[in-house]
C-alpha positions, 0 to 999 in steps of 0.5 A, a space after each residue: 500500500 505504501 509503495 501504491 501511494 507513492 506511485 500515485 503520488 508521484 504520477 499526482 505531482 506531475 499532473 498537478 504541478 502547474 497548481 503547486 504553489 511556489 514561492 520566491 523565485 520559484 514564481 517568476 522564473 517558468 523553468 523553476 516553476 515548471 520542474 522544482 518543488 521544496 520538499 520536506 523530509 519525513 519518516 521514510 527509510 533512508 539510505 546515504 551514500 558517501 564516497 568520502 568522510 564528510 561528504 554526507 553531512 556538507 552534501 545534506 547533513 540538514 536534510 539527514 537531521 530534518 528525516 531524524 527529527 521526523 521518524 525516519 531510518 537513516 542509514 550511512 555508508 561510507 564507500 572509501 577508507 578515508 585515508 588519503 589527504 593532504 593529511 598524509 601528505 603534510 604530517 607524514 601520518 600513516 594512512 591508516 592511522 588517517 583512516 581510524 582519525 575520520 572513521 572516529 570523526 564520521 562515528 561523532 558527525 552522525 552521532 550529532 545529526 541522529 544516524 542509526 546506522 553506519 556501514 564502512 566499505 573501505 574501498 581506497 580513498 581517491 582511487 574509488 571505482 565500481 567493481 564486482 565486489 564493492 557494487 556486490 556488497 551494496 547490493 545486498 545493503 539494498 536488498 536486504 533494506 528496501 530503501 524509500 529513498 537514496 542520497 548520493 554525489 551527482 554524477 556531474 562532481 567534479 571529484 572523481 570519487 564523487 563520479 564513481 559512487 552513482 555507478 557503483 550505484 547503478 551496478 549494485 542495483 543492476 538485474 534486480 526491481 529496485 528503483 527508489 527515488 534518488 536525490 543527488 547532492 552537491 559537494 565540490 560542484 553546483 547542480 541544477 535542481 528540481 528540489 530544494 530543502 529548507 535546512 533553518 531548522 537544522 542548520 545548527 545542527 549540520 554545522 556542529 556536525 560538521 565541526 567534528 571531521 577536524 582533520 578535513 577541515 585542517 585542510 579547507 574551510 568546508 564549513 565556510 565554502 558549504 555554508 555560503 552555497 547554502 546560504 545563496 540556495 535560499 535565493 529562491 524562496 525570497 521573501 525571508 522565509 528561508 536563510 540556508 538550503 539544500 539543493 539537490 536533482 531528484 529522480 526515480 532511479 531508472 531515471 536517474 540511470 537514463 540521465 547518467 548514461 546519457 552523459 557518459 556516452 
């Protein structure tokens, strides 16, 4: 039944979408109007993919918090070991010492924001690429879990680790009927998006969130970089009504797959 009305749902928005009240400039500019909605999180079940330490909570830590705060099973997995970064490169420190430095960091960050689960892949940092075994492991995640919805780096990241999660994605779920809703985020590079998030609430939260991965941010000022993107997000609510949002490209994952290989070819 829950499945049916999400269908019926979705297949209502799209009739109904020249009727949804909009705001900001989500009422003057047509393109906005016609494929962007403001959504809000609630108690679905809740799968985030981050390639790196971090990226989970600048991508969309204050959607994470809006889904916990209203019921939702949030898990996290995490694709590479962390131990890459110019941390290893400026202090002399051993990879694996850098990767029990940010596994301990990601335990706090999501501990902040209400994670209830974590999962630690420890494919190798800056060198993440799909394979048999790794698209495998996530596979049974999904299975086994039936996700509502799934969080991951657009395909269109500039970093090449961020790339690779969507078709570690695709693969895992290749040969099976899951076809959840993905909602892709922004990290290093500015999507076009179809959905955007209002994160007031939660901004606090996402912030000292953010403070507990010390050792990444030694290295940039994400907090400073992410906050401002945010901040320029909530240009189109206008009208005061939002300071910070998130902004991602949401699709049902056969969509999503259509669109990624489009690209790649």
């Amino acid at each position: 039944m829950k499945n049916l009305s999400k269908l019926l749902l979705r297949s209502l928005s799209r009739a109904a979408r020249p009727y949804l009240k909009t705001v900001g400039l989500l009422q003057t500019a047509k393109v906005f109007n016609r494929s962007t909605l403001v959504w809000e999180p609630a108690d679905e079940k809740v799968l985030v993919l981050a390639p790196h330490m971090d990226d989970e909570v600048i991508g969309c830590g204050g959607t994470i918090a809006k889904h916990v705060v209203r019921g939702a099973d949030v898990t996290v997995v995490f694709l590479t070991d962390g131990g890459a970064g110019a941390a290893v490169i400026d202090s002399g420190q051993a990879p694996g010492d850098l990767t029990q430095t940010r596994t301990a960091e990601a335990h706090r960050a999501l501990s902040c924001l209400g994670v209830q689960h974590s999962i630690f892949l420890g494919a190798e940092d800056g060198n993440l690429a799909s394979t048999p075994s790794l698209a495998g492991t996530l596979g049974g995640i999904l299975t086994k879990n039936l996700f509502d919805l799934i969080y991951l780096p657009f395909f269109l990241e500039e970093h090449p680790d961020h790339r690779a999660t969507s078709q570690i994605l695709l693969d895992a779920v290749s040969g099976t009927r899951l076809n959840p809703q993905c909602l892709a985020y922004e990290v290093w590079t500015p999507l076009f998006p179809n959905c955007l998030v209002n994160i007031d609430e939660t901004l606090e939260t996402k912030r000292i969130a953010l403070s507990h991965y010390r050792s990444q941010l030694s290295d940039v000022d994400y907090a400073h970089t992410q906050f401002g993107l945010n901040a320029y997000r909530s240009a189109a609510f206008l009208g005061g009504k939002c300071r910070y949002a998130e902004a991602f490209c949401s699709l049902p994952l056969d969509q999503y797959r259509i669109m990624h290989d489009a690209y790649r070819r």
